[in-house]
KOLTI-744288 format. One record per atom (N, C-alpha, C, O): residue in one letter; atom name; x, y negated, z. Coordinates in Angstrom, 1 decimal, padded with zeros to 4 digits. Atoms other than C-alpha are relative to their C-alpha. Example, Ala and Ser with C-alpha at 12.3 -4.5 7.8 and 13.67 -1.06 7.14 Angstrom:
BEGIN
residu, atome, X, Y, Z
A, N, 000.9, 001.2, 000.0
A, CA, 012.3, 004.5, 007.8
A, C, 000.9, -001.2, 000.0
A, O, 001.9, -001.2, 000.7
S, N, -000.9, 001.1, 000.0
S, CA, 013.7, 001.1, 007.1
S, C, -000.8, -001.1, 000.8
S, O, -000.3, -002.2, 000.9
//
This chain:
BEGIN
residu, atome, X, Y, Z
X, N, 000.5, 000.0, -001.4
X, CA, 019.8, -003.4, -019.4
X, C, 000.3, 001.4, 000.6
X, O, -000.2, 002.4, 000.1
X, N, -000.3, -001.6, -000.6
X, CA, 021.1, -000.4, -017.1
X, C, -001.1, -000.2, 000.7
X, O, -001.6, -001.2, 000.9
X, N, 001.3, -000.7, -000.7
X, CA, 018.3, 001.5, -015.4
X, C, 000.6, 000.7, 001.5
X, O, 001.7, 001.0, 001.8
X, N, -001.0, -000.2, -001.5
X, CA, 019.0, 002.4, -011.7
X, C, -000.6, 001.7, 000.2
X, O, -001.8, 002.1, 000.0
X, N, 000.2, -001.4, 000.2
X, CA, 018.9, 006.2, -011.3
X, C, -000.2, 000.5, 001.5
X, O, 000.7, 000.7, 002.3
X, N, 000.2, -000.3, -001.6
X, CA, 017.2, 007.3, -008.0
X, C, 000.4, 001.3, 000.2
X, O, 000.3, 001.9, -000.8
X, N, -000.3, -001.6, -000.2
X, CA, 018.3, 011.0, -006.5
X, C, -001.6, 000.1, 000.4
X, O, -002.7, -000.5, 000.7
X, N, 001.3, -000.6, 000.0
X, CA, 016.0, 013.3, -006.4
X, C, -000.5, -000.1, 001.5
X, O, -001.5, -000.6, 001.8
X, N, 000.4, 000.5, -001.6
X, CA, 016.2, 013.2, -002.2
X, C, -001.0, -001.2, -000.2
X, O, -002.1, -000.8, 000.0
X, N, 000.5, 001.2, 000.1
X, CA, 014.8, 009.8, -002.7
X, C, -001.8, 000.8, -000.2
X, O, -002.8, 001.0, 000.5
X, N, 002.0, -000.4, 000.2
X, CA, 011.4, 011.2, -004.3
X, C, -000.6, 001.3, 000.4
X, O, -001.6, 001.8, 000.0
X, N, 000.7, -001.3, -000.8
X, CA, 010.9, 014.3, -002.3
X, C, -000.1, -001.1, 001.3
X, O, -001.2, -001.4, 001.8
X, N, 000.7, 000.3, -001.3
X, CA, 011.3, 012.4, 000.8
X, C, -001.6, -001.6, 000.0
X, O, -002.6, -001.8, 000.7
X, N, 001.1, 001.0, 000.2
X, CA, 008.9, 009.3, -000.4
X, C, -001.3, 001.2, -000.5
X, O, -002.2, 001.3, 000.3
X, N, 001.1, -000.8, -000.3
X, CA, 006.4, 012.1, -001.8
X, C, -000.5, 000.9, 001.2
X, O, -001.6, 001.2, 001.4
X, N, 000.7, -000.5, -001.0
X, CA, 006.6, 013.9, 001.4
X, C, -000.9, -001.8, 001.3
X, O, -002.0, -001.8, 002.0
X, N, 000.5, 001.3, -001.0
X, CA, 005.9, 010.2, 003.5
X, C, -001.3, 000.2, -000.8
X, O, -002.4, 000.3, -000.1
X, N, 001.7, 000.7, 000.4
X, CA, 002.7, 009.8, 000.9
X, C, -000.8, 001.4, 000.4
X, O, -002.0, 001.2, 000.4
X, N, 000.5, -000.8, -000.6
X, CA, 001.8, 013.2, 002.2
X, C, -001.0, -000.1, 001.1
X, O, -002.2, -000.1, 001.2
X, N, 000.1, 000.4, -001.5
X, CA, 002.0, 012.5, 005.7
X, C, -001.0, -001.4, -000.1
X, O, -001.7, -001.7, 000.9
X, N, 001.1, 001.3, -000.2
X, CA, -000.2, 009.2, 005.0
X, C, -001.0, 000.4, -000.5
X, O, -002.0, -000.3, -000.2
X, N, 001.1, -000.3, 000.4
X, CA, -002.6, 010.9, 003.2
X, C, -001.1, 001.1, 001.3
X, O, -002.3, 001.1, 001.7
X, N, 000.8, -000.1, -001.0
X, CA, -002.9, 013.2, 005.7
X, C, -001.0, -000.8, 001.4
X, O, -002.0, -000.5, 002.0
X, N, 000.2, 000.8, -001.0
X, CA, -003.2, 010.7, 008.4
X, C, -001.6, -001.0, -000.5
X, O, -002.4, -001.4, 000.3
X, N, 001.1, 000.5, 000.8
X, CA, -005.9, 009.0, 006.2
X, C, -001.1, 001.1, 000.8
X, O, -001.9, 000.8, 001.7
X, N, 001.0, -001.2, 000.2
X, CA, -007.8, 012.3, 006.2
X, C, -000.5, -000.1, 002.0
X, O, -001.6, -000.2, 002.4
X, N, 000.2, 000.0, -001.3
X, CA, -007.2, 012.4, 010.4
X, C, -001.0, -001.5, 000.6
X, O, -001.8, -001.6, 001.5
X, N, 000.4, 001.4, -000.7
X, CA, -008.3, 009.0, 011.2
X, C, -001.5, -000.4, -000.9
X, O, -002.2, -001.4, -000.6
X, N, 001.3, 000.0, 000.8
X, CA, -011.4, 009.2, 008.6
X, C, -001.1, 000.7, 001.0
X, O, -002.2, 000.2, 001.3
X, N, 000.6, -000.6, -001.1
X, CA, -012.8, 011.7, 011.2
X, C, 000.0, -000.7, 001.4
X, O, -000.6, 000.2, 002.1
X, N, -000.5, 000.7, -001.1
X, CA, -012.0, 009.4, 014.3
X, C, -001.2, -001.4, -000.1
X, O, -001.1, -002.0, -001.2
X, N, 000.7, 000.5, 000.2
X, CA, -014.9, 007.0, 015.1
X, C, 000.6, -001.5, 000.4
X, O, 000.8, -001.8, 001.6
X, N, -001.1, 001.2, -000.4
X, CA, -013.0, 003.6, 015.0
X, C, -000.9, -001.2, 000.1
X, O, -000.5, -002.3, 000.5
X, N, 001.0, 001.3, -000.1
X, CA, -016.3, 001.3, 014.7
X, C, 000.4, -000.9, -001.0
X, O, 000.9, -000.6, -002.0
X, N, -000.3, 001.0, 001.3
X, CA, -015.8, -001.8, 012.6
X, C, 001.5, 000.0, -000.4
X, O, 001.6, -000.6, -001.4
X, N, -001.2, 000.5, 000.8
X, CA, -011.8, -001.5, 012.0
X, C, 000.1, 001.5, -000.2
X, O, 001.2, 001.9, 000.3
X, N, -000.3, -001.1, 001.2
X, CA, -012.2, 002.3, 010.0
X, C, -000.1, -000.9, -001.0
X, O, -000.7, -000.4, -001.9
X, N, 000.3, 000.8, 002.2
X, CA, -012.4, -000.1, 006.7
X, C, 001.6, -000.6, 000.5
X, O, 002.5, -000.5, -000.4
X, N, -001.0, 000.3, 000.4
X, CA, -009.3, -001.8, 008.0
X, C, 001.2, 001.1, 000.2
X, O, 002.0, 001.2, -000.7
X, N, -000.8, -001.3, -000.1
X, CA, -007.3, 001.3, 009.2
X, C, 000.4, 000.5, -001.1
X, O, 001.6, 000.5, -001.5
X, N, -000.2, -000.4, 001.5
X, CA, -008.1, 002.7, 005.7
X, C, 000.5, -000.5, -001.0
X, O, 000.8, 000.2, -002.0
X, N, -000.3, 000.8, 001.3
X, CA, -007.2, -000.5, 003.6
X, C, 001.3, 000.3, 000.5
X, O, 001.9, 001.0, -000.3
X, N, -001.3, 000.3, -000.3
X, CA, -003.8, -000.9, 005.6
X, C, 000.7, 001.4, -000.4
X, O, 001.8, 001.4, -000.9
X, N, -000.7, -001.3, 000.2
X, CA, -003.1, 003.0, 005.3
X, C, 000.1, -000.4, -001.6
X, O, 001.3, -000.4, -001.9
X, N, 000.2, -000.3, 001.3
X, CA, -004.0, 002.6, 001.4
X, C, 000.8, -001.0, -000.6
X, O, 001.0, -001.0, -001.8
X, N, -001.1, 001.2, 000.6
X, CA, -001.4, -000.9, 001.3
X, C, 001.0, 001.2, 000.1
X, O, 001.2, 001.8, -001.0
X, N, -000.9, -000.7, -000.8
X, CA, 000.9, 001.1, 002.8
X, C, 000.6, 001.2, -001.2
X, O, 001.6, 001.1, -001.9
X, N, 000.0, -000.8, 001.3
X, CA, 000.6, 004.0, 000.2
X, C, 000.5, -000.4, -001.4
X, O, 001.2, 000.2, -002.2
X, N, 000.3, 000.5, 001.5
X, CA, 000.0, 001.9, -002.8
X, C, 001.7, -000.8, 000.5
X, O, 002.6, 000.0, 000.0
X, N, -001.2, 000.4, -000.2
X, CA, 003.5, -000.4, -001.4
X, C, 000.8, 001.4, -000.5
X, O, 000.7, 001.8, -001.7
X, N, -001.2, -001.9, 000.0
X, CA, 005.8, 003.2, -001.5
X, C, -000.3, 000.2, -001.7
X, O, 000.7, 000.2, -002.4
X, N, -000.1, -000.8, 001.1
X, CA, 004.5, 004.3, -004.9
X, C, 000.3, -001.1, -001.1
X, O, 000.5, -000.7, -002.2
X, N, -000.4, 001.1, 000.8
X, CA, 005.2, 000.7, -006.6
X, C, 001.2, -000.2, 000.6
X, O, 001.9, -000.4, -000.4
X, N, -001.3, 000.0, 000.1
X, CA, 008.5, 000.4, -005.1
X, C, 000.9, 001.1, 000.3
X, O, 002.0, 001.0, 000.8
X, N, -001.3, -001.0, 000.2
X, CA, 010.3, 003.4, -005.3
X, C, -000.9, 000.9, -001.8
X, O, -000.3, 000.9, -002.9
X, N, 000.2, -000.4, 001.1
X, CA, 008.3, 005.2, -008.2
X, C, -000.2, -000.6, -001.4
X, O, -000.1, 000.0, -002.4
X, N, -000.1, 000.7, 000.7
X, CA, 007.8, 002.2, -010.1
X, C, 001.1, -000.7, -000.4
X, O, 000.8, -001.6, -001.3
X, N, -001.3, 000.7, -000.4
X, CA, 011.2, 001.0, -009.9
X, C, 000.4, -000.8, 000.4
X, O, 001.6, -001.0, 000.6
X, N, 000.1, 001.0, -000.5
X, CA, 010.2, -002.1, -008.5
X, C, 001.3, -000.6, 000.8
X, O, 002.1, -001.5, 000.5
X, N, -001.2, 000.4, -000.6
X, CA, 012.7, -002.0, -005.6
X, C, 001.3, -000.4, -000.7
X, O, 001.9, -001.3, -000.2
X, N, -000.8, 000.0, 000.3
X, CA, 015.5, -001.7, -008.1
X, C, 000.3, -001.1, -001.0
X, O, 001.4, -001.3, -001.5
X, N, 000.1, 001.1, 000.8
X, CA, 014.9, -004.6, -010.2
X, C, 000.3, -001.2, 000.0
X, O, -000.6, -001.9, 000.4
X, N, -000.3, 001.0, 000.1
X, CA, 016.8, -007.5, -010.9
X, C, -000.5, -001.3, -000.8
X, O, -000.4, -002.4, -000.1
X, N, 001.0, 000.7, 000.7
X, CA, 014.8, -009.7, -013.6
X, C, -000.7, -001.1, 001.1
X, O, -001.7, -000.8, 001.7
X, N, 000.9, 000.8, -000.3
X, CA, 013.7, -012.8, -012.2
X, C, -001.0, 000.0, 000.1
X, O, -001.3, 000.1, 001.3
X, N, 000.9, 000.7, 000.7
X, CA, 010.6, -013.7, -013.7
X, C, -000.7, 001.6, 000.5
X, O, -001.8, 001.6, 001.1
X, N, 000.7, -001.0, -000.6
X, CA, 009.7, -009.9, -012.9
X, C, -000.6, -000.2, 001.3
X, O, -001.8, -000.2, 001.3
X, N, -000.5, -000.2, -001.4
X, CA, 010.2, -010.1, -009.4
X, C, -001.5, -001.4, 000.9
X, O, -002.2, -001.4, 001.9
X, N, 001.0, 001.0, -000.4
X, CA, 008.0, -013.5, -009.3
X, C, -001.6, 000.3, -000.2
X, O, -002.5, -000.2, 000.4
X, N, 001.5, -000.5, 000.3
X, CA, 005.0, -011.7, -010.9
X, C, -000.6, 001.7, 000.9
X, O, -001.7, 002.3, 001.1
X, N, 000.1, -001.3, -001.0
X, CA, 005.4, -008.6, -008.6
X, C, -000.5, -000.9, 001.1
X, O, -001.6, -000.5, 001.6
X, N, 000.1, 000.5, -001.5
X, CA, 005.3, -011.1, -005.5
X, C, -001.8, -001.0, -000.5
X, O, -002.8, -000.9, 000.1
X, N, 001.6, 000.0, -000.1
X, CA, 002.1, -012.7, -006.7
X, C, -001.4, 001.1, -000.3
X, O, -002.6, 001.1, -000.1
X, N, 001.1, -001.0, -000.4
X, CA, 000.6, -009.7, -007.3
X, C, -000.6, 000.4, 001.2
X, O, -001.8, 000.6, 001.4
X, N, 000.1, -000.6, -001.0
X, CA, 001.2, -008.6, -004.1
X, C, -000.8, -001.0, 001.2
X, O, -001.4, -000.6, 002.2
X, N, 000.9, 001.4, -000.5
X, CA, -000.1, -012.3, -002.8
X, C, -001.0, -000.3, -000.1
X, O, -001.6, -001.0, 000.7
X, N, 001.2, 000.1, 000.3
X, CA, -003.1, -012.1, -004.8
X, C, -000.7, 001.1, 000.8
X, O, -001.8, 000.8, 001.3
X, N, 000.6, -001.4, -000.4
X, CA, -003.7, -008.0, -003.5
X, C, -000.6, -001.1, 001.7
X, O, -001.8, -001.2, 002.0
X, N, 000.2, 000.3, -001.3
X, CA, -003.4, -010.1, 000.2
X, C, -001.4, -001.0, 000.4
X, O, -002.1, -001.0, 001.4
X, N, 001.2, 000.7, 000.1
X, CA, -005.9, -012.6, -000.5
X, C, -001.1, 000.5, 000.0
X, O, -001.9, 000.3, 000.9
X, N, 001.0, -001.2, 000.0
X, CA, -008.4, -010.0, -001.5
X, C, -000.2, 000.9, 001.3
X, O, -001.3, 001.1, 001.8
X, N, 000.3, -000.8, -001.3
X, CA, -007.9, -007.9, 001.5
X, C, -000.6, -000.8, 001.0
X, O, -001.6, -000.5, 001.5
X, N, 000.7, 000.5, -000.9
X, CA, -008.3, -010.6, 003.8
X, C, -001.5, -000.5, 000.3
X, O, -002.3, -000.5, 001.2
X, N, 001.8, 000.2, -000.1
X, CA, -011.5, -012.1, 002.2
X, C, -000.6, 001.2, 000.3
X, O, -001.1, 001.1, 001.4
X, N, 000.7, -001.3, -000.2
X, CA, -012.9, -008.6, 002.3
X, C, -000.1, 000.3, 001.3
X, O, -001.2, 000.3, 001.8
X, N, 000.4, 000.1, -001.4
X, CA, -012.2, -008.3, 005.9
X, C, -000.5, -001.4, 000.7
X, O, -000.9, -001.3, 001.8
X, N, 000.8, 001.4, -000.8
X, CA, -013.4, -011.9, 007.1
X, C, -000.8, 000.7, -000.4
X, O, -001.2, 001.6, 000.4
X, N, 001.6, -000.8, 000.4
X, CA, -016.5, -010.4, 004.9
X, C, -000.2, 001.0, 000.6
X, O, -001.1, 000.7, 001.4
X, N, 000.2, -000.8, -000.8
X, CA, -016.5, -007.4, 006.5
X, C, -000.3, -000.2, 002.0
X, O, -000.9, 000.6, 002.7
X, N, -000.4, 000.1, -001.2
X, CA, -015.8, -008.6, 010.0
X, C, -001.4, -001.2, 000.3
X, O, -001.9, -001.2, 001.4
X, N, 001.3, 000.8, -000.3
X, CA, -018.8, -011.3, 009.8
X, C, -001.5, 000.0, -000.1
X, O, -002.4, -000.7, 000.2
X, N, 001.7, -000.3, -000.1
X, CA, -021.7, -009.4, 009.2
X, C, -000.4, 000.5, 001.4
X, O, 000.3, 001.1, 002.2
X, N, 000.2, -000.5, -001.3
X, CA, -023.5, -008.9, 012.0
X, C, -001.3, 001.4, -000.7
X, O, -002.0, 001.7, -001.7
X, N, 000.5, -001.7, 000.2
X, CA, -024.6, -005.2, 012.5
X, C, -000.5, 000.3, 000.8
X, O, 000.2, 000.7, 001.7
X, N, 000.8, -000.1, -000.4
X, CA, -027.8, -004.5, 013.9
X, C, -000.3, 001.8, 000.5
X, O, -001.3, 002.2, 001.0
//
């Protein structure tokens, strides 16, 4: 099985993006957004967690079938989870 060999550019510029999202995390944590700071924060933290499984994981580069089908329901299950969490979130009433 050959292995796909990323340049180094590749993970300087992907660690500088998870930078810049982290900071942007940090910016928008101080920012009074009312009920959607929980989703701001989840979608920044998809966003993040996406990048660091397909380029540091090697995910993107992966040919393997049977891989590729258990990557995509993970990422189907991750979506399911977020959404119940926000219906849940989004349905309490807040006194």
């Amino acid at each position: 099985m050959a292995e796909h060999i990323s340049s180094k550019k590749t993970y300087i510029i992907i660690w500088i993006t998870l930078l810049c999202f982290t900071v942007i995390t940090a910016a928008v944590s101080r920012i009074d957004l009312g009920q959607f700071s929980g989703a701001v924060a989840l979608i920044i933290a998809t966003i993040k967690a996406m990048l660091v499984v397909l380029f540091f994981m090697h995910v993107k580069y992966i040919s393997e079938k049977m891989t590729l089908v258990v990557i995509i329901a993970g990422f189907f299950w991750l979506m399911i989870l977020l959404v119940l969490s926000m219906t849940d979130y989004a349905s309490r009433a807040w006194t």
